[in-house]
C-alpha positions as CSV (number, residue, x, y, z in Angstrom):
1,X,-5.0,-8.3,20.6
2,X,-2.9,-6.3,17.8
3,X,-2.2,-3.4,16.2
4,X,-1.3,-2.9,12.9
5,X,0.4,0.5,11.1
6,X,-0.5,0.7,7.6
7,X,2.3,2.4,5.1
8,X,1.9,3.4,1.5
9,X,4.9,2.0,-1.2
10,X,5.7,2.3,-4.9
11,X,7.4,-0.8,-6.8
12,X,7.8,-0.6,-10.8
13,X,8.6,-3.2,-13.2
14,X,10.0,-2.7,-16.8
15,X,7.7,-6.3,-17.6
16,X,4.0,-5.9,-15.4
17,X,2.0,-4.3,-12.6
18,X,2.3,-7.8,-11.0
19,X,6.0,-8.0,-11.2
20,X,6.2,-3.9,-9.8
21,X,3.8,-4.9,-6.7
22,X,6.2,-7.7,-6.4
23,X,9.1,-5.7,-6.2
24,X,7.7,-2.9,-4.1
25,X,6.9,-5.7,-1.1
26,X,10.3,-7.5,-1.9
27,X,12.1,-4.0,-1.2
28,X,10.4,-2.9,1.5
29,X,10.8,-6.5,3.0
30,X,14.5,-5.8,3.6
31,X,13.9,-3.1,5.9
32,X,10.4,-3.1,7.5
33,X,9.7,-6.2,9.6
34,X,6.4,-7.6,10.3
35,X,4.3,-7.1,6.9
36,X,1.1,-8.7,7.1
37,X,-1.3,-7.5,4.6
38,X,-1.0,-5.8,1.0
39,X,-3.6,-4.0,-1.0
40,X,-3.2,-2.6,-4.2
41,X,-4.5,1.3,-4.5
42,X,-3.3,1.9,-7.6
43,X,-1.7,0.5,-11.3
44,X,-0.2,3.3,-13.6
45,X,2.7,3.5,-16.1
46,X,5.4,5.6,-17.6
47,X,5.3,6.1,-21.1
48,X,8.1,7.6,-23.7
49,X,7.4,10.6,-26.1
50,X,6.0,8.1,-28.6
51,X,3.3,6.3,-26.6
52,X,5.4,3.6,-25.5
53,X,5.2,1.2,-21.9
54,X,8.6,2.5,-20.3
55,X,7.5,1.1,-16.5
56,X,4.3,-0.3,-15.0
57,X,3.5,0.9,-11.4
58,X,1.9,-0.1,-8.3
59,X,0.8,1.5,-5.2
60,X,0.2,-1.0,-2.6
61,X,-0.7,0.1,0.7
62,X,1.3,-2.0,3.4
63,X,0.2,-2.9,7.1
64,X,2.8,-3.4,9.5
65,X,2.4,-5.4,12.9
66,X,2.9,-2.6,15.4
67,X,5.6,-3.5,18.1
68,X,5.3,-2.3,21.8
């Protein structure tokens, strides 16, 4: 039997969503141990004063095997 904890992170990527998912598991890889599963919740971006892509971003929500 196990028990998972589920988290929610941002990652964001001057090139994709995919890249910024990437990047959000990558990161929280070095410091949270255990991730099992990742969903993406959410894609959005930040855009400059004249319309333009500045960063694509991804929500992902995370779970985490729980550890006794």
């Amino acid at each position: 039997m196990s028990a998972y904890k589920v988290i929610e992170i941002i990652g964001s990527s001057p090139n994709s969503w995919e890249e910024a998912a990437k990047t959000a598991i990558l990161e929280a890889a070095k410091s949270i141990r255990h991730l099992r599963v990742a969903e993406v919740v959410q894609l959005d971006v930040n855009l400059s004063d004249s319309g333009q892509v500045l960063e694509y971003r991804a929500r992902l929500k995370v779970s985490i095997k729980h550890e006794a």
